[in-house]
C-alpha atoms as an extended CHARMM CRD file, in Angstrom:
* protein
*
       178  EXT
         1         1  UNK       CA             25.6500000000       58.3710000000      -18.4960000000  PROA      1               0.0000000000
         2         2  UNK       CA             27.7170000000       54.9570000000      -18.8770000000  PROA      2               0.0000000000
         3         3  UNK       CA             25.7100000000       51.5740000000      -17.5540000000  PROA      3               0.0000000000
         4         4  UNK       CA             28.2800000000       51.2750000000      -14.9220000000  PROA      4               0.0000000000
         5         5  UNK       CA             27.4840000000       54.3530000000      -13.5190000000  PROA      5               0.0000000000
         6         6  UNK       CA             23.3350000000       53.8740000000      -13.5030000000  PROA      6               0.0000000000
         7         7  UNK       CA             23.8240000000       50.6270000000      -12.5860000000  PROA      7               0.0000000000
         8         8  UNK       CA             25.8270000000       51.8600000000       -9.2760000000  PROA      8               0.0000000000
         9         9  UNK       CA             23.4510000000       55.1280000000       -8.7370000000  PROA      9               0.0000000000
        10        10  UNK       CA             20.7600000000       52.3730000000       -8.9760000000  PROA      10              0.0000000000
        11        11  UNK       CA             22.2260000000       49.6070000000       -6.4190000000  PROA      11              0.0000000000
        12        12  UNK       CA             23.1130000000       52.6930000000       -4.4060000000  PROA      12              0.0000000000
        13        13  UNK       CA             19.4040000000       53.3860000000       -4.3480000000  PROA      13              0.0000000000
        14        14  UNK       CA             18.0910000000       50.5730000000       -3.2440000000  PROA      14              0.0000000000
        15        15  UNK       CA             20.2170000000       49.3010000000       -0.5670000000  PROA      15              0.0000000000
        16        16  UNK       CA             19.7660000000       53.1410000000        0.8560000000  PROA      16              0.0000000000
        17        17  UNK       CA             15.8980000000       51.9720000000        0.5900000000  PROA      17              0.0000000000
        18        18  UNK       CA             16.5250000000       49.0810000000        2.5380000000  PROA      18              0.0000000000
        19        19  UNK       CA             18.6220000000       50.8390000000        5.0000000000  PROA      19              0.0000000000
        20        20  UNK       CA             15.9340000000       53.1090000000        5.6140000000  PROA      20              0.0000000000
        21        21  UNK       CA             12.9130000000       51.0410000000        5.5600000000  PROA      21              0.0000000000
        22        22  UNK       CA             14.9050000000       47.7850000000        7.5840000000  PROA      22              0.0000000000
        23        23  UNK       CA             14.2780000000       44.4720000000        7.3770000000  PROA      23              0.0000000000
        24        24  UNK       CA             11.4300000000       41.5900000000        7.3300000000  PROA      24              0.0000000000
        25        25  UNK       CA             11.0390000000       38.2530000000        8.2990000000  PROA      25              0.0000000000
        26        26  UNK       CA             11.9830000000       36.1190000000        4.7310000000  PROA      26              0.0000000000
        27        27  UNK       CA              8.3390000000       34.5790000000        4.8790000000  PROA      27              0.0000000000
        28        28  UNK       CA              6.4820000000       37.6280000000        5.8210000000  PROA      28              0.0000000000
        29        29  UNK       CA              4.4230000000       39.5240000000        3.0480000000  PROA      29              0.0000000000
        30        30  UNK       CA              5.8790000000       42.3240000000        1.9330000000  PROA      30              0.0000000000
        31        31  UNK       CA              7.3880000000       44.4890000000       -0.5240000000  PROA      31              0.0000000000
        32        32  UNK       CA             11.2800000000       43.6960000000       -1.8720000000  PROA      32              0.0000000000
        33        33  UNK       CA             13.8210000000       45.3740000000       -4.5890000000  PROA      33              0.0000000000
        34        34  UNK       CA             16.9270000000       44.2900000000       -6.4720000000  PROA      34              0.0000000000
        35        35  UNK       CA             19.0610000000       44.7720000000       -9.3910000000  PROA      35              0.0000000000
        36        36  UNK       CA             21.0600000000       42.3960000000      -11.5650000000  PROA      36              0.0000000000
        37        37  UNK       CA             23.5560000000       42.1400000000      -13.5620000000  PROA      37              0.0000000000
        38        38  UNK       CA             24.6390000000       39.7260000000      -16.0400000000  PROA      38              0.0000000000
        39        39  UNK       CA             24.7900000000       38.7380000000      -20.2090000000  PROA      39              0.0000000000
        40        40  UNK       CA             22.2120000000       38.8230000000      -23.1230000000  PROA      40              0.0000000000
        41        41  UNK       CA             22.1130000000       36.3790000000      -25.5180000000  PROA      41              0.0000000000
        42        42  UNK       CA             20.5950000000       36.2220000000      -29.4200000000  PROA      42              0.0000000000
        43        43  UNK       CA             20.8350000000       32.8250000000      -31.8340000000  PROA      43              0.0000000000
        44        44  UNK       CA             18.6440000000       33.1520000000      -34.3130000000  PROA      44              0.0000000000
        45        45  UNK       CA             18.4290000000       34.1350000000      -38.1460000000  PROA      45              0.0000000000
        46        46  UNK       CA             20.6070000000       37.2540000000      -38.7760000000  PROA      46              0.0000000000
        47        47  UNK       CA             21.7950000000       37.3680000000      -34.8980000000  PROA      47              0.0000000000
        48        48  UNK       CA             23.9600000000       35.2730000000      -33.0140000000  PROA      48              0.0000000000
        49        49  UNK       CA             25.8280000000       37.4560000000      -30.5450000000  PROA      49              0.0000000000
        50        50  UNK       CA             26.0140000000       38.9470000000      -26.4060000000  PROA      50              0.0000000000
        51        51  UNK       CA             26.3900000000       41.4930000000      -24.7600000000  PROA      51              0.0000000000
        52        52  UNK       CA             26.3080000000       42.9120000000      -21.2290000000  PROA      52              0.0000000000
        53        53  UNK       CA             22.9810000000       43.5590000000      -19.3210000000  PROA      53              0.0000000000
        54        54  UNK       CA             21.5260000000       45.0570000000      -16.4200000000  PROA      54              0.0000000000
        55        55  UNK       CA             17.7810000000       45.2180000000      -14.8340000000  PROA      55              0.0000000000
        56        56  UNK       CA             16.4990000000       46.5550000000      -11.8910000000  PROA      56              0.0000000000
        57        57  UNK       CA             13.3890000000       45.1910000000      -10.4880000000  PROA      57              0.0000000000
        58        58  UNK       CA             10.6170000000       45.5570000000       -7.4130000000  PROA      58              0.0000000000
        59        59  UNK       CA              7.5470000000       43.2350000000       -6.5400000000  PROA      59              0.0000000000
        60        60  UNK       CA              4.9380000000       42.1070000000       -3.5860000000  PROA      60              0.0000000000
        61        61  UNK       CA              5.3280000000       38.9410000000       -1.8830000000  PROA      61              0.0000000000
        62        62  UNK       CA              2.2830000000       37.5190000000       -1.2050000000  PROA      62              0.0000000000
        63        63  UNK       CA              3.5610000000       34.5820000000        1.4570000000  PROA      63              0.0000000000
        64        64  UNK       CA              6.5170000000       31.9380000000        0.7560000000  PROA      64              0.0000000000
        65        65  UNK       CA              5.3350000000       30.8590000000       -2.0000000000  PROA      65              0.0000000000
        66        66  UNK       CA              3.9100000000       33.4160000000       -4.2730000000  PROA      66              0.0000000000
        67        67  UNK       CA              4.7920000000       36.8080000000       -5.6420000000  PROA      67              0.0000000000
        68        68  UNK       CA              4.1820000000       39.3620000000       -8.3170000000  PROA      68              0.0000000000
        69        69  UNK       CA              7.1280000000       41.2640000000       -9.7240000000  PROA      69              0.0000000000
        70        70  UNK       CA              7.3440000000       44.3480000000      -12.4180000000  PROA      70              0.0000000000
        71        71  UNK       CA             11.0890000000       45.3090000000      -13.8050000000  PROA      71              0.0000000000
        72        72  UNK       CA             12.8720000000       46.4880000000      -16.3470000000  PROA      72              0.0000000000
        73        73  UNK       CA             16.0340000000       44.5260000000      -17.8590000000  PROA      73              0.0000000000
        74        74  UNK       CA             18.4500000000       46.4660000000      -20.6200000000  PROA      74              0.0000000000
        75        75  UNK       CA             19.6970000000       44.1530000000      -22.9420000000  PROA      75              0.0000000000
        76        76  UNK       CA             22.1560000000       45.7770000000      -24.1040000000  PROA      76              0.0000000000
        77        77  UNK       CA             23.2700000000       45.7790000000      -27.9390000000  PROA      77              0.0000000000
        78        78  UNK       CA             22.8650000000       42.9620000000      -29.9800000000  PROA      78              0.0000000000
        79        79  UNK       CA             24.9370000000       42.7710000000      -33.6740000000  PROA      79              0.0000000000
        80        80  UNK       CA             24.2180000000       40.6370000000      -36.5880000000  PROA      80              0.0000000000
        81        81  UNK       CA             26.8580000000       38.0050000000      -38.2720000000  PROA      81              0.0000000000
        82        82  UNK       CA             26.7250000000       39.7780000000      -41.5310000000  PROA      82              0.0000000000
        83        83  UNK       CA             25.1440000000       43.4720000000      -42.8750000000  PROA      83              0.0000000000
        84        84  UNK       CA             21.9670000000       44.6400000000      -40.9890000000  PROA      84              0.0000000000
        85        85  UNK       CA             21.2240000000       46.7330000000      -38.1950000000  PROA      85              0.0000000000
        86        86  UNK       CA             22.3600000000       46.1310000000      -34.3480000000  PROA      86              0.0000000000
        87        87  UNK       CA             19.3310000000       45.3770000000      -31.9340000000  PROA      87              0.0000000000
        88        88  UNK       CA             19.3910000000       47.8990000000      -28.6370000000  PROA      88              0.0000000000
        89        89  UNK       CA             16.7100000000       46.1010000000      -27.1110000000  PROA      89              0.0000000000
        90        90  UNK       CA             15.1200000000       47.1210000000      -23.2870000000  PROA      90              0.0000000000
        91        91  UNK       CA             12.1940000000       45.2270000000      -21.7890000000  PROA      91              0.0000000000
        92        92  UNK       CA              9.6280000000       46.4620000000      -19.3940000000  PROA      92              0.0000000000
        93        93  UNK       CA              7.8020000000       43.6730000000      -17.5400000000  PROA      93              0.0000000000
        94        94  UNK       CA              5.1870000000       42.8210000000      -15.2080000000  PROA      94              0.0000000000
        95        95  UNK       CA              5.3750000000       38.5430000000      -13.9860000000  PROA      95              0.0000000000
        96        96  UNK       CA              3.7540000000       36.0650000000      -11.3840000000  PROA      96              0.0000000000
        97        97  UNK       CA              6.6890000000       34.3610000000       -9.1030000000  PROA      97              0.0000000000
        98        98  UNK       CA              6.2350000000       30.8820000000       -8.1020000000  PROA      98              0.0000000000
        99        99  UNK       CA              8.5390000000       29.7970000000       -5.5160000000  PROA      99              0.0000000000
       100       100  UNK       CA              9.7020000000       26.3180000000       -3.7990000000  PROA      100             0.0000000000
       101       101  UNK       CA             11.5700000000       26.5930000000       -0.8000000000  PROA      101             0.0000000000
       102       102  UNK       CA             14.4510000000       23.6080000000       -0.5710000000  PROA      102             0.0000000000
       103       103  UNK       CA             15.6500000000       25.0030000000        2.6610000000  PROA      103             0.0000000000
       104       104  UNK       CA             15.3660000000       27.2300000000        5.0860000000  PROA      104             0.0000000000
       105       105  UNK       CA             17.8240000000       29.6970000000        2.6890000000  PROA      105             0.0000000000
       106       106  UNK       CA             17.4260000000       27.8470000000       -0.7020000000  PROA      106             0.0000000000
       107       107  UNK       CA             14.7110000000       28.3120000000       -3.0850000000  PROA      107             0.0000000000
       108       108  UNK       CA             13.8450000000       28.1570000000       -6.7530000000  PROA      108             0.0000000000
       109       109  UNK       CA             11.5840000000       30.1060000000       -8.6420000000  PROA      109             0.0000000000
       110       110  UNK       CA              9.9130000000       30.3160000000      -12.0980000000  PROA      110             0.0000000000
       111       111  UNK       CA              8.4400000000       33.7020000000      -13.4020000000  PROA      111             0.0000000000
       112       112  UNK       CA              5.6120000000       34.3110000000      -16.2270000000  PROA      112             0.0000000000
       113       113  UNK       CA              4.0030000000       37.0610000000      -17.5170000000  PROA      113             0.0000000000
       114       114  UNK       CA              4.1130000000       39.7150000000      -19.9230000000  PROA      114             0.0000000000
       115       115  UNK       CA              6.6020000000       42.7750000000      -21.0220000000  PROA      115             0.0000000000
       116       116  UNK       CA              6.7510000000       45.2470000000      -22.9920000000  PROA      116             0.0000000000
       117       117  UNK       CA             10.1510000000       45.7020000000      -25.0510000000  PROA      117             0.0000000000
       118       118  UNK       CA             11.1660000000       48.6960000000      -27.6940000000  PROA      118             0.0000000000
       119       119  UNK       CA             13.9780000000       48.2060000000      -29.9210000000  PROA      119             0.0000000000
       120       120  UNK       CA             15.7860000000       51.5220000000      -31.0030000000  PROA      120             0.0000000000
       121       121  UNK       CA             15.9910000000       49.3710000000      -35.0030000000  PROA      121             0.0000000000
       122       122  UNK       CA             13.3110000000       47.2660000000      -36.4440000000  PROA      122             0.0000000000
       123       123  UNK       CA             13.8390000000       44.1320000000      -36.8500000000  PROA      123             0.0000000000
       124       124  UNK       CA             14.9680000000       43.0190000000      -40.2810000000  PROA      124             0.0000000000
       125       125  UNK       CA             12.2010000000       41.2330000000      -42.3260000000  PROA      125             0.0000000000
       126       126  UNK       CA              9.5010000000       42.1950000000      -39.9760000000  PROA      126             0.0000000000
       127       127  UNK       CA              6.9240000000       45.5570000000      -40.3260000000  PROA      127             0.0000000000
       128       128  UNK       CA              7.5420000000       47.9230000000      -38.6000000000  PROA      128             0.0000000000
       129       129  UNK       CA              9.0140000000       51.6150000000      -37.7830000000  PROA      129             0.0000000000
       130       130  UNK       CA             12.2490000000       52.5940000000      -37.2610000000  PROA      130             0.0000000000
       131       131  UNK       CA             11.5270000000       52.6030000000      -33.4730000000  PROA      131             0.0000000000
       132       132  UNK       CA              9.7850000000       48.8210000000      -32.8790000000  PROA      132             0.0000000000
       133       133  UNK       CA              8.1880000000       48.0010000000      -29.5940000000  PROA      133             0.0000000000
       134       134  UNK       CA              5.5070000000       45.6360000000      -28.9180000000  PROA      134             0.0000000000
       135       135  UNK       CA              3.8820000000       43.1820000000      -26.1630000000  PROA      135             0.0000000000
       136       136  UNK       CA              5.1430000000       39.6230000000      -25.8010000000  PROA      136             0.0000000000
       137       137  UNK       CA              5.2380000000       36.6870000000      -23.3500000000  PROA      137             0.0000000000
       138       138  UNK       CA              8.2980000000       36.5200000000      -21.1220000000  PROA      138             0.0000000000
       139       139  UNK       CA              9.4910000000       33.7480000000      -18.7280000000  PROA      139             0.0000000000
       140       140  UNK       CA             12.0810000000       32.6620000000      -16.5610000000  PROA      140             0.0000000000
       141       141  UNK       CA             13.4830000000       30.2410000000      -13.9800000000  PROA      141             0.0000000000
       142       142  UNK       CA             16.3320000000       31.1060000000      -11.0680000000  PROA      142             0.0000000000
       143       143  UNK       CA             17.7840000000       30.3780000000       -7.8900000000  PROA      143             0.0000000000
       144       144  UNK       CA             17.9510000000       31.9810000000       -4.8700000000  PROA      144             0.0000000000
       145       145  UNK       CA             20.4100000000       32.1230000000       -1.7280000000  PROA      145             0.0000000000
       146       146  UNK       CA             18.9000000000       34.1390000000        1.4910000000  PROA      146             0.0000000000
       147       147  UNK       CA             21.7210000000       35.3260000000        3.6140000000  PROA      147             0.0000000000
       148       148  UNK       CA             19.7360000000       36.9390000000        6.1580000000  PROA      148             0.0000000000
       149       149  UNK       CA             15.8950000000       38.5840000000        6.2740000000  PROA      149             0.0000000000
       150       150  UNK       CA             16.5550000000       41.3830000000        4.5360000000  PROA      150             0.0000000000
       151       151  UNK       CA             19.0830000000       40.3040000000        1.1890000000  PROA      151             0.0000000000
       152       152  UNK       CA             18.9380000000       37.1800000000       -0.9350000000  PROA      152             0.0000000000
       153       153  UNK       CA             21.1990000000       36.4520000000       -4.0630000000  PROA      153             0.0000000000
       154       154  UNK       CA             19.9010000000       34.9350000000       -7.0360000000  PROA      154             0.0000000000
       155       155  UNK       CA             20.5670000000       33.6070000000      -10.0310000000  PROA      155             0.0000000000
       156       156  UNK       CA             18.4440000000       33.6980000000      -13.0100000000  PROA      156             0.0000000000
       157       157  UNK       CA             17.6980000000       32.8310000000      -16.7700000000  PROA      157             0.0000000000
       158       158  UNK       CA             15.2110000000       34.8140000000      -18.2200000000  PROA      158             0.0000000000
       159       159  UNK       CA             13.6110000000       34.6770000000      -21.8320000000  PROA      159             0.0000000000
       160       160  UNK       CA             11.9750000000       37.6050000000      -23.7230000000  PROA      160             0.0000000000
       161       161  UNK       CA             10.2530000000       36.9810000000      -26.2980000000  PROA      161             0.0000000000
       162       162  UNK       CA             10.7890000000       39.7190000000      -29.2010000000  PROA      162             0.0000000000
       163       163  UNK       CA              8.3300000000       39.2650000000      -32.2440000000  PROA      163             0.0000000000
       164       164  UNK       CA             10.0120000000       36.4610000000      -33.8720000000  PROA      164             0.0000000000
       165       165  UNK       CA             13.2530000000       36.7040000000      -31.8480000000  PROA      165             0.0000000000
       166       166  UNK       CA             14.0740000000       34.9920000000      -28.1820000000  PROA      166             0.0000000000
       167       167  UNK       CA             16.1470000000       37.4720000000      -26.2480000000  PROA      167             0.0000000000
       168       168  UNK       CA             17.5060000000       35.7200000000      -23.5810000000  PROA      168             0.0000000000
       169       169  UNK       CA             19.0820000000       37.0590000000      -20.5070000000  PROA      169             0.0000000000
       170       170  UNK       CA             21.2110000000       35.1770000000      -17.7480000000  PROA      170             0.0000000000
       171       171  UNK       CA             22.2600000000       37.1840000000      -14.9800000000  PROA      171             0.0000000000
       172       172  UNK       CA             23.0510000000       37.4880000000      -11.2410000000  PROA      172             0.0000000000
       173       173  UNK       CA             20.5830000000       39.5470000000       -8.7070000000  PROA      173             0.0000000000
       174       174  UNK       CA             20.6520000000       41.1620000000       -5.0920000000  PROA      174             0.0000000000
       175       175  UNK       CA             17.4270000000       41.0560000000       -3.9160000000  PROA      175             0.0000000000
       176       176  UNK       CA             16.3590000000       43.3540000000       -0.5810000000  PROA      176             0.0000000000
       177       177  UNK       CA             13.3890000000       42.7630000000        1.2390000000  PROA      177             0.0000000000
       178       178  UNK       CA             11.5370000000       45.9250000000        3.2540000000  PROA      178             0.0000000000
């Protein structure tokens, strides 16, 4: 199955979810879903290239100002400037969303926490198995346009921290609150 087409399956899914379960008050708690799409980036040692990437994500917010949010963002394939393995990288994650309010519809955010990723190639230099995966720190900062009570758009840069390598991911999101 291509990216395009889970990526459509998948924002298929959830604005059927949000269809079916209708729509909040912005400020209310309550549960909320999205997907994104958007490009990966890599600088460092061997790497220094893009590609395209897509996440999907689902979370709890707690009241206007704080949420908690697990996803999963596929950053896509990742070559090196000279000989070496490409990086397939995917990133499951689990953060704590702060978020000020400019406006009634404007808002920033910042995201911590923690993910899991799994490369399909080690890294080169670092132990490991063919298959690497691990637990690292990963962060991030967006924007975020509310266009009614039930879908927002944002934008975000997220980092993911990869053993000795900073994945980073900038993207834009629907977001659907239930």
């Amino acid at each position: 199955m291509t990216r395009n087409k889970m990526l459509s399956r998948a924002l298929f899914a959830v604005l059927s979810g949000a269809a079916a379960f209708g729509a909040q008050a912005a400020d209310a708690p309550g549960f909320y879903a999205g997907v994104g799409a958007g490009q990966s980036f890599v600088d460092e040692g061997a790497y220094d290239d893009e590609d395209t990437a897509f996440s999907a994500f689902g979370g709890y917010q707690f009241n206007r100002y704080f949420g908690l949010e697990a996803g999963y963002a596929d950053l896509g394939k990742l070559e090196p400037d000279a000989v070496g393995n490409a990086l397939e990288a995917s990133s499951v994650y689990f953060t704590a969303v702060g978020t000020l309010p400019f406006t009634e519809k404007f808002s920033g955010y910042a995201k911590a926490g923690m993910q899991r990723w799994d490369l399909d190639t080690a890294i080169p230099g670092l132990v490991g198995t063919r298959d690497d995966s691990g637990t690292d720190p990963t962060y991030g900062v967006g924007l975020q346009y509310r266009f009614n009570d039930s879908v927002a758009l944002r934008g975000e840069y997220s980092r993911f921290e990869i053993e000795d390598v900073d994945a980073d991911l900038a993207q834009l999101q629907v977001r659907f609150d239930f």
